[in-house]
N, C-alpha and C positions, 0 to 999 in steps of 0.2 A: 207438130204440136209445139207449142212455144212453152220456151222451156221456166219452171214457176222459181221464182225467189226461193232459197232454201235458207228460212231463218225459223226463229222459234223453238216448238216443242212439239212432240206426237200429240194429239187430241185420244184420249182414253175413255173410253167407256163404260163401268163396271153396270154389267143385270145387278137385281136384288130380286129376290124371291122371297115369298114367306104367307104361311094358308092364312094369317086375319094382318087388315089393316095394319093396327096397330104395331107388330110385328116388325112389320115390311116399315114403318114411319122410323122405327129403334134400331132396324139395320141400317138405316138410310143413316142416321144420326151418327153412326159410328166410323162413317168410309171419312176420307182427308176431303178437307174443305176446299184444298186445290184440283181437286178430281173435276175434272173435264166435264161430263155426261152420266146421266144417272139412268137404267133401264128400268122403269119401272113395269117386273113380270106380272101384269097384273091377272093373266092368267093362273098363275099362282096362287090366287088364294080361294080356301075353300068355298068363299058365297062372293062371289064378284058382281056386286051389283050397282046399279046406280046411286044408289047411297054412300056405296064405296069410294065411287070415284070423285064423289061431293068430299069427301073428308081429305083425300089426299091433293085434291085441289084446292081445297083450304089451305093447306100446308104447300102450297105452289114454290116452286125451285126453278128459276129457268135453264138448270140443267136438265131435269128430267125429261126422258123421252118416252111417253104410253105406250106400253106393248101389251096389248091380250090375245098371244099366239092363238093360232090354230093347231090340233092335234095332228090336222094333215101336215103341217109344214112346222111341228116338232116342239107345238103349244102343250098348254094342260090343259086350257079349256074343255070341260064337255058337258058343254049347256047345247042347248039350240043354237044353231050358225046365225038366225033371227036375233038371239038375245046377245052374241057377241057382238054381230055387227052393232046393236042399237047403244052396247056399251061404249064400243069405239066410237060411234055417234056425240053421245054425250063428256068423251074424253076429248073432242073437238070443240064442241059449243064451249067447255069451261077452259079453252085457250092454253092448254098445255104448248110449251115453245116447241115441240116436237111428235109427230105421231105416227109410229108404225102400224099399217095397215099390210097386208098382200098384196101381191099386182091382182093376182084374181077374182078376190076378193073386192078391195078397190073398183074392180071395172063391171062388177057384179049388180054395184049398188050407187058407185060415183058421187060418194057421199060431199057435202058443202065443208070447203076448210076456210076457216076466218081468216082474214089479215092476220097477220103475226105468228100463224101458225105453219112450220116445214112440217110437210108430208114426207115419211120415209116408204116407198113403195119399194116393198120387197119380195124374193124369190127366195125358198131353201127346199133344198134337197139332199135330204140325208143319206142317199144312197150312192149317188154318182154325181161326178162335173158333168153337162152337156160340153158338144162339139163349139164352135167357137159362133159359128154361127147363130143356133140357137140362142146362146147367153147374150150375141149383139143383138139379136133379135126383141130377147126381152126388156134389154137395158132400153130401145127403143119407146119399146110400149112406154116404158117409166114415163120417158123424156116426154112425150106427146104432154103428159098435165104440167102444166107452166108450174119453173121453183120447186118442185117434187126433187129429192136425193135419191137416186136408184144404189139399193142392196141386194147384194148377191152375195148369196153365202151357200155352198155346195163342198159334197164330202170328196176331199181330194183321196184318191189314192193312191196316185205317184206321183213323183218330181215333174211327171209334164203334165198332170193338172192343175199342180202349183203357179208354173211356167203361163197354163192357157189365160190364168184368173189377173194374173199378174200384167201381163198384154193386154187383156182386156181393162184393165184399170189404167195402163196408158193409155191406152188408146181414146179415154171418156174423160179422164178426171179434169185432163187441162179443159177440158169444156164446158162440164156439167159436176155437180158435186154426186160425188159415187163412195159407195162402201162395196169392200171386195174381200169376201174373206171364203178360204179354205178349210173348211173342217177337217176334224184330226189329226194323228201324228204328220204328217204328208204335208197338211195344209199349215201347219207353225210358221215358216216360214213368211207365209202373207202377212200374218199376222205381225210380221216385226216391219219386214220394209213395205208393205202396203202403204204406211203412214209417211215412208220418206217417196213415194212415187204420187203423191198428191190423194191420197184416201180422205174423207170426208172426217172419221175417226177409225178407231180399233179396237176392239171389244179385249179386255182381261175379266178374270175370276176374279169376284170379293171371295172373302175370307172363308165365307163360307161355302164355297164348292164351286164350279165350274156349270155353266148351264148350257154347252154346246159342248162337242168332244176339239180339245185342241187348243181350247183356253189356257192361257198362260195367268199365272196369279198377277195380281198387278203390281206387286212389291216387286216379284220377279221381272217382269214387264218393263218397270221402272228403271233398274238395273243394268236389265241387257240396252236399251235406251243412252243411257246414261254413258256405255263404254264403247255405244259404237260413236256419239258424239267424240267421246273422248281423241279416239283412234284417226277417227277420218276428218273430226272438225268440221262436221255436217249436221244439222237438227231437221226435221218435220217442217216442211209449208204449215205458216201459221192460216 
């Protein structure tokens, strides 16, 4: 793999959660202006409707990334799987610069993404890393839709799940834009150097709480960042 320029800064990404709009627009307004990427969980709120995603598309950011998880893969949603998809639908049409959907999901329904908009097709599993196999298998699938960023995000629970996810993130990123991360105490580790082995970004905790197990706060995040440049004289592939 050829090996990437290492200049720059990690690419950060804090969720925001919060059950009404408006909420979620006053957390949004309080995170650092320099903040990289914005999750917006839009699963999160108690009426997630199309009207909803009209208001926060008003307020357009071309940091924000649309997410209206699935419960199966560790969402709040629990409307009809009909009425999510059609959300995610319309979080497409009004050109948000970034949109997480499912892999299986995604291949359920192969929904139309406009110019300008990255599809983030994703995997989670809260229970276990698959074999290594499986996980190239799926980064696969991603890769089939042209410009799509393949996420993987799986609950590590020891130092050689950490190891598999981290491999596998070599082994793509110089090629394709990949997000790699390990859940739980186990998986922290991805979460630091992920971003120095060519990661796409890396998820920390806003302020107010952590929305995956294994989140590091982003001050904190910041921090450790900061003194491993220090130490080694090395920053994140911009």
């Amino acid at each position: 793999m050829q090996q990437q320029q290492i200049i720059g800064k990690p690419r950060i990404c804090v969720p925001v959660t919060a059950p009404a709009v408006d909420a979620l627009l006053e957390s949004i307004a309080t995170l650092p202006p320099d903040l990289d990427f914005i999750e917006i969980r839009f699963d999160s709120l108690e009426h997630p409707t199309r009207d909803a995603v009209d208001v926060l598309a008003n307020q357009m950011d071309p940091r924000f990334i649309f997410t209206c998880r699935s419960v199966e893969e560790g969402g709040l949603f629990h409307g009809f799987e009909a009425e999510r998809i059609e959300i995610i639908k319309h979080a497409l049409e009004r050109g948000f610069s970034h949109v997480d959907i499912e892999l299986r999901s995604f291949l359920a329904v192969e929904p139309t993404v406009p110019a300008g908009t990255r599809l983030i097709l994703s995997y989670h599993n809260f229970k276990t890393t698959p074999d290594s196999t499986e996980l190239q298998d799926l980064v696969n699938q991603m890769y089939r839709t042209p410009g799509a960023i393949a996420k993987i995000a799986t609950m590590a629970r020891s130092e050689e799940d950490s190891r598999r996810l981290l491999r596998l993130l070599l082994a793509n990123a110089g090629v394709r834009d990949m997000i790699c991360i390990g859940m739980g105490p186990a998986g922290v580790v991805t979460r630091i150097f992920a971003a120095y082995l060519g990661a796409y970004l890396t998820f920390a905790a806003a302020p107010t709480g952590a929305t995956a197990p294994g989140q590091v706060p982003y001050q904190d995040l910041l921090r450790l960042f900061a003194e491993i440049n220090n130490l080694t004289n090395l920053s994140a592939p911009e």
